[in-house]
C-alpha positions in Angstrom: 16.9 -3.3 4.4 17.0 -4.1 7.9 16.3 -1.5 10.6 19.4 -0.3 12.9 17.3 -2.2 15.6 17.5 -5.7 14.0 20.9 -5.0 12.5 23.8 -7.8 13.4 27.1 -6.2 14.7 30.0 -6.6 12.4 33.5 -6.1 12.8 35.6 -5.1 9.7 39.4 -5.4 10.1 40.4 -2.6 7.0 44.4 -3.5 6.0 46.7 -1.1 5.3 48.2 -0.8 2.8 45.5 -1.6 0.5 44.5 -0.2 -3.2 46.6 1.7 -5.0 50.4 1.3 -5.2 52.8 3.8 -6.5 53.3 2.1 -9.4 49.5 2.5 -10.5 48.8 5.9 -9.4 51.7 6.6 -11.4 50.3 4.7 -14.7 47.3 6.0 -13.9 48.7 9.5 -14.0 50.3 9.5 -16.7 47.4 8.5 -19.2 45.1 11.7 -17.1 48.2 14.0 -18.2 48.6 12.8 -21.7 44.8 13.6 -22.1 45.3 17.0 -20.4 48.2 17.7 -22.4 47.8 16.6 -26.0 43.9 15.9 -25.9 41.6 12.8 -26.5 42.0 10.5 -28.2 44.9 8.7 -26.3 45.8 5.8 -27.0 46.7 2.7 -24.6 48.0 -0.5 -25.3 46.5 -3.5 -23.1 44.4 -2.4 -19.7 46.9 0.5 -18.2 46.3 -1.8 -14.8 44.2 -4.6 -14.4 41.1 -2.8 -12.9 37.9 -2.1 -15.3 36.5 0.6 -13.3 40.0 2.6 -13.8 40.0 1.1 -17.6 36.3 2.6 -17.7 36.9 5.7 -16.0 39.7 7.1 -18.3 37.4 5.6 -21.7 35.3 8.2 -21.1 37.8 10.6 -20.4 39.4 9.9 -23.7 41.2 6.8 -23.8 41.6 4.2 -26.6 43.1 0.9 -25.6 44.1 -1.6 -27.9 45.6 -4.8 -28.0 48.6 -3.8 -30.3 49.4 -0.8 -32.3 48.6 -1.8 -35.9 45.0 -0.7 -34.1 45.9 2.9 -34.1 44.8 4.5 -37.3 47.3 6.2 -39.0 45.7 9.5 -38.9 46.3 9.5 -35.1 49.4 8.6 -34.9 51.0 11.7 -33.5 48.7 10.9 -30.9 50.2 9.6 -27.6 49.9 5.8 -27.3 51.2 4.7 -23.2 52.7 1.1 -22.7 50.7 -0.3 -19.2 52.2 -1.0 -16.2 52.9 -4.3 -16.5 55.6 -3.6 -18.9 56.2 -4.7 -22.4 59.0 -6.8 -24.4 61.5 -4.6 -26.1 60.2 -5.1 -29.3 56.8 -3.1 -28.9 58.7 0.0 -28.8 60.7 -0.5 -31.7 57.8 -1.4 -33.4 56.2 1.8 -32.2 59.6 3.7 -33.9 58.9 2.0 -37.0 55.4 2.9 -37.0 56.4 6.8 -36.2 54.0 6.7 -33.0 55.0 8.9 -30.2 55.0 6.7 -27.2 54.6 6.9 -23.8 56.2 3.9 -21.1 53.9 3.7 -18.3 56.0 0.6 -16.7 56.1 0.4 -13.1 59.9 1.3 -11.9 59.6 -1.6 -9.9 59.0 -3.7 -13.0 62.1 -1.9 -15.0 64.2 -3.2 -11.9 63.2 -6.9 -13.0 63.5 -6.0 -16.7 67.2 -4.8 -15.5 68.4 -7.7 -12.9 67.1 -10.3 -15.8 69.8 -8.3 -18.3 72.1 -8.6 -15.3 72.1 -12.0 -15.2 72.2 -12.7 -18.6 75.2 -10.4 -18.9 77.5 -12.2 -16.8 76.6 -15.4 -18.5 73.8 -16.9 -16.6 70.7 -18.7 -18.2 67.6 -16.3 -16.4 65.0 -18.5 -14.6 61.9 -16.1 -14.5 59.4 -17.5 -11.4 56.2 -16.1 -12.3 52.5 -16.9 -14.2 52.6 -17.9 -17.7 50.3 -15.5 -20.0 50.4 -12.7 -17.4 51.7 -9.1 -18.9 54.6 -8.3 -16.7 56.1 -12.3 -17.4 55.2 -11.6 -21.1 57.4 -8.1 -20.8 60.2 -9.6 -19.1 61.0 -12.4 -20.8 60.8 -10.4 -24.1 63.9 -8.1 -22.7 66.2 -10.6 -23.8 66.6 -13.0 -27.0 64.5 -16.1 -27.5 65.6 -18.7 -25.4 67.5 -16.8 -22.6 64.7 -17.2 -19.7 62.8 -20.6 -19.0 59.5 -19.7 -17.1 59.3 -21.5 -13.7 55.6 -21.2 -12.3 55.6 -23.6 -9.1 57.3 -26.0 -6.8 57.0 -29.1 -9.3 58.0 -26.9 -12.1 61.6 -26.5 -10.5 61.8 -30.1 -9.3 61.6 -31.1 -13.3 63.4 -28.2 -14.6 66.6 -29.3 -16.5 68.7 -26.3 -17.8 71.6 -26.9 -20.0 74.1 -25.1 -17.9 73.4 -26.3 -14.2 76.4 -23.8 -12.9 75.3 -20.5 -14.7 71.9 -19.5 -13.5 70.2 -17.0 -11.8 66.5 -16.0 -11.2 64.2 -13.3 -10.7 60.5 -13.1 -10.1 57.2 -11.5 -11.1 56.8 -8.3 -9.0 53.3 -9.7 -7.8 53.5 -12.9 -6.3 52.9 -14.2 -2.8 56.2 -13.9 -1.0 55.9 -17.5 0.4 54.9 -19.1 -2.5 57.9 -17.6 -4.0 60.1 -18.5 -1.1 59.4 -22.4 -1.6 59.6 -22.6 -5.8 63.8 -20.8 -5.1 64.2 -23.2 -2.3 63.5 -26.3 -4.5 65.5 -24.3 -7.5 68.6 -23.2 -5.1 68.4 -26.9 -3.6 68.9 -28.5 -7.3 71.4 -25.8 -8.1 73.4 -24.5 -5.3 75.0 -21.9 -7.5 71.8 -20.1 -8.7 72.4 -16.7 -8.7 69.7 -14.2 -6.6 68.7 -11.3 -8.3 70.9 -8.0 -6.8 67.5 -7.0 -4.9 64.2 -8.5 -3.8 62.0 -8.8 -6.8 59.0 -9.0 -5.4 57.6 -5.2 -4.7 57.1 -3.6 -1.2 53.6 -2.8 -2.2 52.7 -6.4 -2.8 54.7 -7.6 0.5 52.9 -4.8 2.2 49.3 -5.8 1.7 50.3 -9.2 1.8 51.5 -8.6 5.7 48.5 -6.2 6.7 46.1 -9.3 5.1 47.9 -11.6 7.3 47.4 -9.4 10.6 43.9 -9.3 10.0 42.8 -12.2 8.5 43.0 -14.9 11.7 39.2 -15.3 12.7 37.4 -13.5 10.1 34.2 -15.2 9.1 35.2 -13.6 5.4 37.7 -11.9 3.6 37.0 -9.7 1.0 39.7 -8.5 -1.5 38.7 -6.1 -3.9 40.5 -6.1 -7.5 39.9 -8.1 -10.6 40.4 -11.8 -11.5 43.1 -10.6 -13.9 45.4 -9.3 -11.3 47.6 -11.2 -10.0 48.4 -9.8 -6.5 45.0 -9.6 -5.7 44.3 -13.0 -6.6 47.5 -13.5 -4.2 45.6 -11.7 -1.5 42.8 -14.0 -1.5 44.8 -16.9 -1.4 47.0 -15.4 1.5 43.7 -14.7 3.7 42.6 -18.1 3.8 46.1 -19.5 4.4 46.1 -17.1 7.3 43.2 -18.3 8.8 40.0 -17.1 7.5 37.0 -19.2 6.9 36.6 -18.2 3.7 37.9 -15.6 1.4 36.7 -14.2 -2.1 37.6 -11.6 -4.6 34.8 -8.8 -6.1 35.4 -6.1 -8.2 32.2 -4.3 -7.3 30.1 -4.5 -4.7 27.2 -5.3 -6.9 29.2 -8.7 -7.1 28.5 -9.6 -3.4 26.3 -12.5 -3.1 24.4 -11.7 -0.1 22.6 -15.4 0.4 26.1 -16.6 0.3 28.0 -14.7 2.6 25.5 -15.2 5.1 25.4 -14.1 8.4 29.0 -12.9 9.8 30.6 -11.3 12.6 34.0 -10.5 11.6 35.3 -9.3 7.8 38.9 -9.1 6.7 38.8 -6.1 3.4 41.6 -5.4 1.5 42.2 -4.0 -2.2 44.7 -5.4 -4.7 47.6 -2.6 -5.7 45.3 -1.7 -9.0 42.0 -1.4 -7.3 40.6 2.1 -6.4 39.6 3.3 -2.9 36.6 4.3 -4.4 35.5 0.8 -4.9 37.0 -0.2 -1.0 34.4 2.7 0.3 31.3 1.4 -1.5 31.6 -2.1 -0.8 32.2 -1.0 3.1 28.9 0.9 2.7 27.1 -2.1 1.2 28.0 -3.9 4.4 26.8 -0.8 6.7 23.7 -0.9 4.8 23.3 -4.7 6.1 25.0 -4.8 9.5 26.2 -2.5 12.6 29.5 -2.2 11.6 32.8 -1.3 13.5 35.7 -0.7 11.7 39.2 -2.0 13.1 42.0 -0.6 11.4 44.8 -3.6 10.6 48.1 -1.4 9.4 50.9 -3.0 8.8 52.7 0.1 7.7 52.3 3.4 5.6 53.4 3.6 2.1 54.8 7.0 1.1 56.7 6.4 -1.7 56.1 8.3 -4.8 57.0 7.7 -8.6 58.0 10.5 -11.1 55.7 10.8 -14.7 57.9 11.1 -17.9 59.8 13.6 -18.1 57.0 15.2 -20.9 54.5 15.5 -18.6 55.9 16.6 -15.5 54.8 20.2 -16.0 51.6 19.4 -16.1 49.4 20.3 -13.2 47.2 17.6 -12.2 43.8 18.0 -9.7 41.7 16.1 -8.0 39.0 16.7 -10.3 40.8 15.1 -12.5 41.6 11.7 -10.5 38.2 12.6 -8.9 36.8 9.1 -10.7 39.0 7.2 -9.0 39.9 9.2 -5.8 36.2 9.5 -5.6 
């Protein structure tokens, strides 16, 4: 490695809010107390958040995930099984009922606000238009809230320009909690200019924690030779991040889960770095890729808040009595 003597200077603009939102730590939380309080093996259906160092972390704490819960032996089925973040369609919990597991819904409150504006809608007799990614587990959990054929999936701007509904007058829309906001913005223009009595969703769909880093990304991304956004190429608001930096002006913009994943050739040399962490990505991860950088360059770091988060989101009810330490988040509060 270079010496400090023949070490470039390098700025790095760090956003705030980055990483974890409350939704996560919550999910997070709640699969560290089930292990605490009825013991390993729990069980989780799908990636708890879309981060494999957080996946990895609680496997070797305990954790089982599975796909779906025919998985779970039948031997463990007293065994808690936790529904991710994302949310799930209302049949997976019946189906847990049938199969006498004892479940646990790690869904994001955030989420369960969609889940509730969609059943809004569709209670006063509005088709739901749900703008969000096809495949994604939150778009998957939402649209299986209501029967088969009550929400059309609308993912962009030429999807609403071809959408035909059968009921022009009686819609309304909500979106996927993790989208950019102006990406959004343009796909319910085009839908409200088609429809001009498409119903809005009683509140803002799209989360603070996903405006929030969205904003601090756009502060600091203007000038930066690179933006890095740290999260995995499964989560959607940090593949939203990436696409947000370059939009607001940096050369180029990528997204690493590791630092290990930093192509050093590539990235050259640089004089300014944008960093930011998608809401499921530990700070753990933001800390070593920053000290992969200071390894390589003289590096000042420029704070680029936007604003400080301090909301907080209750576990179930079951495991609220539980105490929880920082040895036992240590792997991901590192």
């Amino acid at each position: 490695m270079d010496s400090l003597a023949t070490k470039k200077p390098l700025t790095i603009r760090l956003c705030g809010p980055r990483g974890f939102c409350a939704g996560v730590d919550r999910a997070i939380q709640i699969v560290v107390l089930a292990l605490k309080s009825y013991g390993a093996p729990v069980y989780v259906r799908h990636e708890i958040v879309h981060n494999r160092y957080v996946v990895e972390g609680l496997q070797a704490k305990g954790a089982i995930f599975v796909e779906e819960l025919d998985e779970i032996p039948p031997e463990h089925r007293h065994q808690p099984v936790v529904f991710s973040a994302h949310g799930v369609p209302k049949s997976v919990p019946e189906d847990a009922r049938n199969r006498n597991l004892f479940y646990l819904d790690a869904t994001c409150p955030l989420v369960s606000k969609v889940h509730k504006q969609a059943m809004r809608h569709q209670r006063l007799g509005r088709h739901v238009i749900l703008i969000g990614h096809a495949g994604h587990p939150e778009v998957i959990g939402t649209m299986g809230q209501l029967p088969p054929g009550s929400v059309s999936l609308v993912e962009t701007v030429e999807d609403a320009a071809l959408y035909q509904p059968e009921d022009p007058d009686n819609l309304g829309f909500v979106t996927q909690t993790t989208l950019s906001v102006d990406d959004t913005a343009g796909v319910i223009e085009k839908l409200k200019e088609r429809f001009p009595n498409l119903q809005s969703p009683a509140a803002d769909s799209i989360c603070y924690a996903t405006t929030n880093r969205q904003e601090a990304v756009k502060q600091a991304a203007p000038g930066c030779d690179l933006f890095v956004t740290v999260g995995a190429p499964n989560s959607s608001n940090s593949k939203r991040l990436v696409e947000v930096a370059l939009k607001a002006g940096a050369r180029r913009s990528i997204l690493v889960q590791r630092a290990s994943e930093l192509n050093w050739d590539e990235i050259g040399p640089i004089r300014t770095l944008g960093l930011s962490a998608g809401a499921s990505a530990p700070e753990v991860v933001v800390n070593e890729i920053i000290e992969a950088f200071k390894d390589r360059f003289e590096t000042t770091i420029e704070l680029a808040e936007f604003t400080i988060e301090n909301e907080n989101f209750l576990v179930n009810r079951e495991l609220r009595d539980i105490e929880l330490t920082h040895q036992d988040m240590a792997f991901v509060n590192g």
